[in-house]
C-alpha positions in Angstrom: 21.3 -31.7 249.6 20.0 -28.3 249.7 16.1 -27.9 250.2 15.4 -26.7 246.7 16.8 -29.6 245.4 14.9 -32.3 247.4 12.0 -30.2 246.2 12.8 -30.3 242.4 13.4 -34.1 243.3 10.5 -34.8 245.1 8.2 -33.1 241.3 10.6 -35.4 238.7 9.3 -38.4 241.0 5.9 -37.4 241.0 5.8 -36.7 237.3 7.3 -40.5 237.3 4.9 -41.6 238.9 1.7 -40.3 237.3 3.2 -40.9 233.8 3.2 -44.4 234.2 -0.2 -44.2 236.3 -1.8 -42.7 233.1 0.2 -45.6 231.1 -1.3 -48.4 233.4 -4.5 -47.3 233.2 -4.2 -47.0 229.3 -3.2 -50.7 228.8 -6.2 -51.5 231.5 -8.4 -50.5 229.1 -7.1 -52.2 226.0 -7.0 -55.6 227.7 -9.6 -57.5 229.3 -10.4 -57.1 232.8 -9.5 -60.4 234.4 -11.0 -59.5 237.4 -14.3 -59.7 235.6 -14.8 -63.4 234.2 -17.4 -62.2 232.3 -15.9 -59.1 230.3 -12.8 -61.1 229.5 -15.4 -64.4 228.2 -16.7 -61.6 226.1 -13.6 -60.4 224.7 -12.1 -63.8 223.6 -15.3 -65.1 221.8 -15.9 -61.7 219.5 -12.4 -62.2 218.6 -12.9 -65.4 217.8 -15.8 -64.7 216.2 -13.4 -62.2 213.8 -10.7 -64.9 213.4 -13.5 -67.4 212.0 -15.0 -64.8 209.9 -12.1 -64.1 208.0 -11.2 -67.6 207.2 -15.1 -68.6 206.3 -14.4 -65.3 203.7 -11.1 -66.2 202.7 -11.9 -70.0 202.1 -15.2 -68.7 200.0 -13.2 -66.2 197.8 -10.9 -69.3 197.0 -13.6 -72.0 196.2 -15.1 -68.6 193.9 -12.1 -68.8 192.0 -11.4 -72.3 191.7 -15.0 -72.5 190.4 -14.7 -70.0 188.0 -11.6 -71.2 186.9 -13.5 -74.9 186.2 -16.3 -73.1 184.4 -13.7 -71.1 182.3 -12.1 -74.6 181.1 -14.9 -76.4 180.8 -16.9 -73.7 178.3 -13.1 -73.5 176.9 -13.1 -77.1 175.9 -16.6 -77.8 175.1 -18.9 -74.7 174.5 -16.4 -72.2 172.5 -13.0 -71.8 170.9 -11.2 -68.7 169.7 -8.9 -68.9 166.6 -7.1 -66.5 164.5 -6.8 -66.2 161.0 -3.2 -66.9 159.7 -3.7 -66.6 155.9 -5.8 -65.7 152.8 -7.8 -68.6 152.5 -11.2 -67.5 152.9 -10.8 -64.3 151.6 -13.2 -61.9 151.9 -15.5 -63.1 154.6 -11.7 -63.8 156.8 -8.7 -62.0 156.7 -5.3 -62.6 158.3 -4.7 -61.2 161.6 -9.1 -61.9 162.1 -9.7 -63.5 165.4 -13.3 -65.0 166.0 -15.1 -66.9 168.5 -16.3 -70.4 167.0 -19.2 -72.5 168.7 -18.7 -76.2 169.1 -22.0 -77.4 170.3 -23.3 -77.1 166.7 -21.4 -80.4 165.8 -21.9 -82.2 169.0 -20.0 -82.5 172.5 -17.5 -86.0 173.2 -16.3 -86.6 175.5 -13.5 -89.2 175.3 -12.9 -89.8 179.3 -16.5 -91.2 180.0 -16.9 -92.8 176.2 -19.6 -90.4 175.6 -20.6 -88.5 172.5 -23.4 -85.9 172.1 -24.7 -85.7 168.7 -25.3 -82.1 167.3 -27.1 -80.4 164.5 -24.8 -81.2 161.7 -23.2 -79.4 159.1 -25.3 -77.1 157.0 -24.2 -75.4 153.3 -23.4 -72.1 153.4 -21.7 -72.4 157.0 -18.6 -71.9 157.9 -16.7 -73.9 160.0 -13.2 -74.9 161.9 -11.9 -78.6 161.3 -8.7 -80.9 161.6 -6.8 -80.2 158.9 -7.0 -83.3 156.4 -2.9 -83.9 156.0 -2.4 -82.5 159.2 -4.5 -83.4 161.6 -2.8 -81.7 164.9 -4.1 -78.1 163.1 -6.9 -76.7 162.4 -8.2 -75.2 159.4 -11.3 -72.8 158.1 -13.9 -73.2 155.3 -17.2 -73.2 153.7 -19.7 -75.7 153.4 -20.7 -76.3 150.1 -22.4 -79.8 149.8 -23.3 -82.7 152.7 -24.1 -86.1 152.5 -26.2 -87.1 149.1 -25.8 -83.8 147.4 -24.5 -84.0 143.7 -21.5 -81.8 143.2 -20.0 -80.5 140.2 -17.7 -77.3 139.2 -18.1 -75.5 135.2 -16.0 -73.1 134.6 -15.5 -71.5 138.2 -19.3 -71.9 138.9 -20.6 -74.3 141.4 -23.7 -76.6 140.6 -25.3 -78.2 143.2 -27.7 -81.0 142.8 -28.0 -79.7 139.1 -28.7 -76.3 140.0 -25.8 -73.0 139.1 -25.5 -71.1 142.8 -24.6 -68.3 140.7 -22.7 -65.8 140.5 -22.7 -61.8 140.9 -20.0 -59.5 141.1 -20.2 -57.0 143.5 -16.8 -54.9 143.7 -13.1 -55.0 143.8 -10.5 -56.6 147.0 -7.4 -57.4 147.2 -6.2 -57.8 143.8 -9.6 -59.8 142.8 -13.2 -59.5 142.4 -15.8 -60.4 144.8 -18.8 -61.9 143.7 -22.1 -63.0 146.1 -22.3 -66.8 145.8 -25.5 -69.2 146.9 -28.4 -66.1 146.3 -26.5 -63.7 148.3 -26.0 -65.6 151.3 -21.9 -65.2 151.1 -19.6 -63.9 149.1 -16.3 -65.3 147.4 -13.0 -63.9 146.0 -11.7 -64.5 142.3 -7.9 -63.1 142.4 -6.8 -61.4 139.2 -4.1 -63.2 137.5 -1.9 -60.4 136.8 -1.5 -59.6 140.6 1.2 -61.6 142.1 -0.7 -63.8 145.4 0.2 -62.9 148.6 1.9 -66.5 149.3 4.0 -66.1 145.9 2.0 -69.0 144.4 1.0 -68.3 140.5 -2.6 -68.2 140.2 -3.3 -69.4 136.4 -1.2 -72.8 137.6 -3.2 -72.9 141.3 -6.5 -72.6 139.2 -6.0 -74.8 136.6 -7.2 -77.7 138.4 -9.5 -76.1 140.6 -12.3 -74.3 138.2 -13.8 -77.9 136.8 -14.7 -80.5 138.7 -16.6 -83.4 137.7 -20.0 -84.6 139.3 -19.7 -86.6 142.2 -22.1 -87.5 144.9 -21.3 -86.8 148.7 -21.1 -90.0 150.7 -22.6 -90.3 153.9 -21.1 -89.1 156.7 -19.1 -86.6 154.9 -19.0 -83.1 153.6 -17.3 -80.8 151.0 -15.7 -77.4 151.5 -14.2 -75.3 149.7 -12.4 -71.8 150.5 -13.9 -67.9 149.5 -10.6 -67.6 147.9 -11.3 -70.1 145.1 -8.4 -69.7 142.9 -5.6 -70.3 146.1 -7.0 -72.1 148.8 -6.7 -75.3 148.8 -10.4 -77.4 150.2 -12.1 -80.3 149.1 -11.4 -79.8 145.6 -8.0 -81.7 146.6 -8.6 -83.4 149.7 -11.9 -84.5 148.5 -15.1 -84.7 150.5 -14.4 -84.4 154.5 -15.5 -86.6 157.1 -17.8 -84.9 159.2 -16.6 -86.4 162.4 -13.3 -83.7 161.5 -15.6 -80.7 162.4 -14.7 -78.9 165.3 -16.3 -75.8 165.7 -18.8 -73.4 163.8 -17.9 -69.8 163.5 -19.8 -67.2 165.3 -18.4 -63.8 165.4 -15.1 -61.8 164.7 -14.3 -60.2 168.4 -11.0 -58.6 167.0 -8.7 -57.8 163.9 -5.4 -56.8 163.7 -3.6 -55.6 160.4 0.0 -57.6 161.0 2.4 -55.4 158.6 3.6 -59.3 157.3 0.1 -59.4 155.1 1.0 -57.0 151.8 -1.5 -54.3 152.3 -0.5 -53.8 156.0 3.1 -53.3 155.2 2.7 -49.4 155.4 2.8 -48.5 158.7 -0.4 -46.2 158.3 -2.4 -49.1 157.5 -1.3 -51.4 160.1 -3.3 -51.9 163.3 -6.5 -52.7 164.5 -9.2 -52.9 162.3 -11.8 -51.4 164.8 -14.7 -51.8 162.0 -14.7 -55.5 162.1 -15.1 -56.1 165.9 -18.3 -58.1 166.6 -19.0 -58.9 163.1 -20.6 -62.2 162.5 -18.9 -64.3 160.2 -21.4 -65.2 157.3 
């Protein structure tokens, strides 16, 4: 070997060398000196200390959400219930494709695991309110409260008398395919459809109403109520269940938190006037 190359030889091994002198003292300094008790003691506890931080975070981010989910079920079950609106029956305080958020408090809590019931506040006229469906049980369904226990009930002619006393009746403008008239001084208002419109669920509203604007007096036994719908001439309410037990109630409606125009209801069908209704959001229902 020439002198030149032991020379070139003798620089690669050098280079070597250093290289992996700067790579040795690199990795030195990312681990912990175990020559020195002290440093390495050091090391291991702060990242132990990291280790048990993360899990004390990631154990409290899980009982966060486990809680909320509990909350969330329980004030499902017991403090509010949301519903939609399928069809015309309380017509024009409700329409189809309405979805509100009903309070159940107001007609006490029970619960059926521990045998306990809560009493609430009780039904009040003029309210309106979500209860088991008297034939069907298994749904629910939405009216008015027109009379409780030991009120005197009768119908004239379309106009409600309660304990011998008209809650009149005031028109107020047009809807859909009726009048609207405020009921009980104001408080609410009611639809009466005009029978040469054809009703929305095909039924013929001389024949529905034919039975339904007379009733005879009758007295409300205790422990029940009697509802009727704002779309007197079609819904069918207490007029042919009879008075309601009051034990049925479910929930009081609070507020309407969104509306959608399905093109199914008749005056959605044109595609301009489907969609959201964005002026009834956050309306109470009254």
């Amino acid at each position: 070997m020439s002198e030149d190359q032991r020379q070139n030889s003798d620089q690669s091994k050098g280079a070597v060398e250093a290289e992996a002198s700067k790579d040795a003292v690199a990795s030195s300094a990312r681990r912990p000196d175990d020559s020195n008790p002290q440093a390495s003691y050091r090391a291991r506890r702060t990242e132990a200390r990291y280790r048990l931080a993360r899990w004390i975070y990631a154990r409290e981010f899980f009982e966060l959400l486990i809680a909320a989910v509990l909350v969330a079920g329980l004030l499902r079950v017991f403090v509010f219930g949301v519903y939609r609106i399928p069809g015309d029956g309380m017509r024009p305080t409700l329409l189809p494709g309405d979805f509100i958020v009903a309070w159940k408090p107001s007609f006490g809590v029970r619960l059926p695991i521990f045998g306990l019931a809560l009493e609430g506040r009780g039904a009040q006229r003029g309210e309106v309110v979500i209860l088991q469906d008297p034939v069907s049980p298994q749904r629910s369904v939405i009216k008015r409260v027109i009379a409780i226990a030991g009120d005197k009930i009768e119908i004239r002619s379309g106009q409600i008398w309660l304990n011998d006393v008209s809650l009149g009746l005031r028109q107020v403008g047009e809807g859909s395919g009726g009048r609207i008239f405020e009921e009980g001084e104001g408080r609410y208002r009611i639809l009466l459809q005009d029978p040469a419109v054809p009703s929305a669920g095909g039924r013929d509203v001389k024949e529905a109403s034919a039975d339904r604007f007379n009733l005879e007096p009758q007295i409300i036994p205790p422990g029940h109520i009697f509802l009727l719908g704002d779309q007197r001439d079609l819904s069918e309410d207490s007029r042919v269940w009879g008075p309601v037990p009051s034990q049925s109630l479910i929930a009081q409606a609070g507020l309407i938190w969104f509306s959608f125009c399905w093109a199914s209801v008749p005056e959605c069908a044109d595609s301009a006037q489907s969609g959201p209704r964005w002026g009834r959001l956050f309306s109470w229902v009254r």
